[in-house]
Every structure is written in C-alpha cells, then in structure tokens.
VOPAGU-2260 file (C-alpha; in pm, 1 decimal, decimal comma):
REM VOPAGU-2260
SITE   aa  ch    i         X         Y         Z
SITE  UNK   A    0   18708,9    5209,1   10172,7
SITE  UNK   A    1   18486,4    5078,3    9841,0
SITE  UNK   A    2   18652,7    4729,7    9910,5
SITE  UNK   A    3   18520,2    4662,3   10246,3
SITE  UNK   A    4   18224,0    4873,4   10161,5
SITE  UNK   A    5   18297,6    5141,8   10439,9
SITE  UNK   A    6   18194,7    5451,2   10179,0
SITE  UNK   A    7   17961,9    5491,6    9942,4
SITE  UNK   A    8   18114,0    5725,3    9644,2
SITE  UNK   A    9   17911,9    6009,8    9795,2
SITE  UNK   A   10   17997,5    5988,0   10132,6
SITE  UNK   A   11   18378,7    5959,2   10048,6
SITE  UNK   A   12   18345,5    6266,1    9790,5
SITE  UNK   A   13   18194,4    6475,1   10085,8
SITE  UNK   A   14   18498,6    6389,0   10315,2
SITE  UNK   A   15   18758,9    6475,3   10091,6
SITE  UNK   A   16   18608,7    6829,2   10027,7
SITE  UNK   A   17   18582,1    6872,8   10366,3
SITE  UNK   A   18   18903,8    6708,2   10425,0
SITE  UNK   A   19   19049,5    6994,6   10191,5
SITE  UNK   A   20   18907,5    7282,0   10411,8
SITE  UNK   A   21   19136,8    7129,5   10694,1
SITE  UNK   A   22   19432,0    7365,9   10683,3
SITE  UNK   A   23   19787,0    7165,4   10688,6
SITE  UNK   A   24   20142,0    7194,3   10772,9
SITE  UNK   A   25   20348,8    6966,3   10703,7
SITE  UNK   A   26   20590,9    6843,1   10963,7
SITE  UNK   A   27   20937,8    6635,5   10854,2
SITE  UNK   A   28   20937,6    6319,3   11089,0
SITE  UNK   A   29   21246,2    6259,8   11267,6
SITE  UNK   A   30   21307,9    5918,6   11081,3
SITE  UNK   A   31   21570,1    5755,5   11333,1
SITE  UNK   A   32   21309,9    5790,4   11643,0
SITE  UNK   A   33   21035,9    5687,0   11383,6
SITE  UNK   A   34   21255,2    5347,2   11338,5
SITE  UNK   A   35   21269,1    5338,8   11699,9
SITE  UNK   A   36   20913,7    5371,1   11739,2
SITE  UNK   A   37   20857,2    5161,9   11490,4
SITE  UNK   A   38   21068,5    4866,3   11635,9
SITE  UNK   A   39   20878,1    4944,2   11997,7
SITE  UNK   A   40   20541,1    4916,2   11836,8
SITE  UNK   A   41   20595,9    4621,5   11581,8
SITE  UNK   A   42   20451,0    4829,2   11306,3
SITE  UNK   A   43   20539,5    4977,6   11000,0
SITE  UNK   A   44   20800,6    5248,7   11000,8
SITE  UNK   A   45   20567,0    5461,8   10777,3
SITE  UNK   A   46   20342,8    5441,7   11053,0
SITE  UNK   A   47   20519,6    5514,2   11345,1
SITE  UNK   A   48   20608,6    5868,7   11089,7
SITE  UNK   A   49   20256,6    5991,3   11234,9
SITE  UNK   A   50   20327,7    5855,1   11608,0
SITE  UNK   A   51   20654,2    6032,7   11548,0
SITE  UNK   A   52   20484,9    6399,7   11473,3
SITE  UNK   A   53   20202,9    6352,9   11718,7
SITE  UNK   A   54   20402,2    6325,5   11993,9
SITE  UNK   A   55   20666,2    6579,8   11925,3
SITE  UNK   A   56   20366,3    6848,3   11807,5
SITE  UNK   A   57   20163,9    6719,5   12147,9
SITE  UNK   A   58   19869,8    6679,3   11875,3
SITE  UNK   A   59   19608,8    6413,7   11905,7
SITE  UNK   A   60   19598,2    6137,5   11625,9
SITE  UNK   A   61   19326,8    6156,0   11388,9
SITE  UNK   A   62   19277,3    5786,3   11241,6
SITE  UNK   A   63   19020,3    5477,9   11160,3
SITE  UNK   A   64   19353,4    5232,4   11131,7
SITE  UNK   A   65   19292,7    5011,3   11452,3
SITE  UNK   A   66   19668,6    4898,6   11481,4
SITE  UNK   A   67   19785,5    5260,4   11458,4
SITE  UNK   A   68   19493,3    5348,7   11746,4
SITE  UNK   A   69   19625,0    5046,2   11943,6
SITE  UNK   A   70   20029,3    5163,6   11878,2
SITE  UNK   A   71   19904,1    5526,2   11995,5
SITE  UNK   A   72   19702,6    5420,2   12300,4
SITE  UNK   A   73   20085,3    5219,2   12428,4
SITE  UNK   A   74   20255,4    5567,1   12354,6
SITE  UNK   A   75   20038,1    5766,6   12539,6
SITE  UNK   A   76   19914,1    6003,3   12215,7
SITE  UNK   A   77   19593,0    6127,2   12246,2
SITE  UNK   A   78   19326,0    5995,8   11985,1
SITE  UNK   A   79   19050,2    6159,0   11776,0
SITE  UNK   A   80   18821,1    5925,2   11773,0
SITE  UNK   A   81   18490,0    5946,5   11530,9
C-alpha cells in the first residue's frame, strides 16, 4: 500500500475501520482442493485458500490482487470489483 504509494495513512485508517464494521465468519478451506486449485491456477496455495471458499460459499471475491482477479475470472467466481 505505502510502498507503491496506493494509500495515504488516512485513507488506509478509514478502510480498516470500515473494514471492521464488515461482519465475518470464518470458513476452514478445504486444503487438498486448495492444492488442486492451486496447481490449476499456477498460484500460491495460500491463494487459491480464498478461490477455495468462494466457490464452495457461491460468494463473490472481494480483491485489488490482479493475479488472484485473473485466477478467479478462469474459475468462474464472481468478482467485487472497486
């Protein structure tokens, strides 16, 4: 974020306290179809965790990583896209 200079401080202190109003549940990936889906997309397994949930919740993806967006896209999960 600060590194690229995506964010200013304010701007990413405003999106974490929204972030925080966001309410969460948190969802065990099925690790061997995450390797599988990791393997498919030529990503990182810790990746494919999130393809993984998405698709087996039917959720969209919320993300700014444009590998993960491209990975979705060939997998058919719907994207958020800001």
């Amino acid at each position: 974020m600060f590194k690229r200079q995506r964010l200013t401080m304010d701007e990413a202190q405003k999106g974490l306290l929204i972030f925080e109003t966001i309410p969460l549940r948190y969802i065990k990936p099925d690790f061997v179809n995450a390797v599988s889906i990791s393997k498919q997309t030529n990503m990182y397994a810790y990746d494919a965790y999130f393809l993984d949930c998405a698709i087996r919740q039917k959720a969209p993806l919320l993300t700014l990583d444009r590998e993960l967006i491209l990975a979705a896209k060939s997998l058919n999960v719907k994207i958020i896209e800001v």
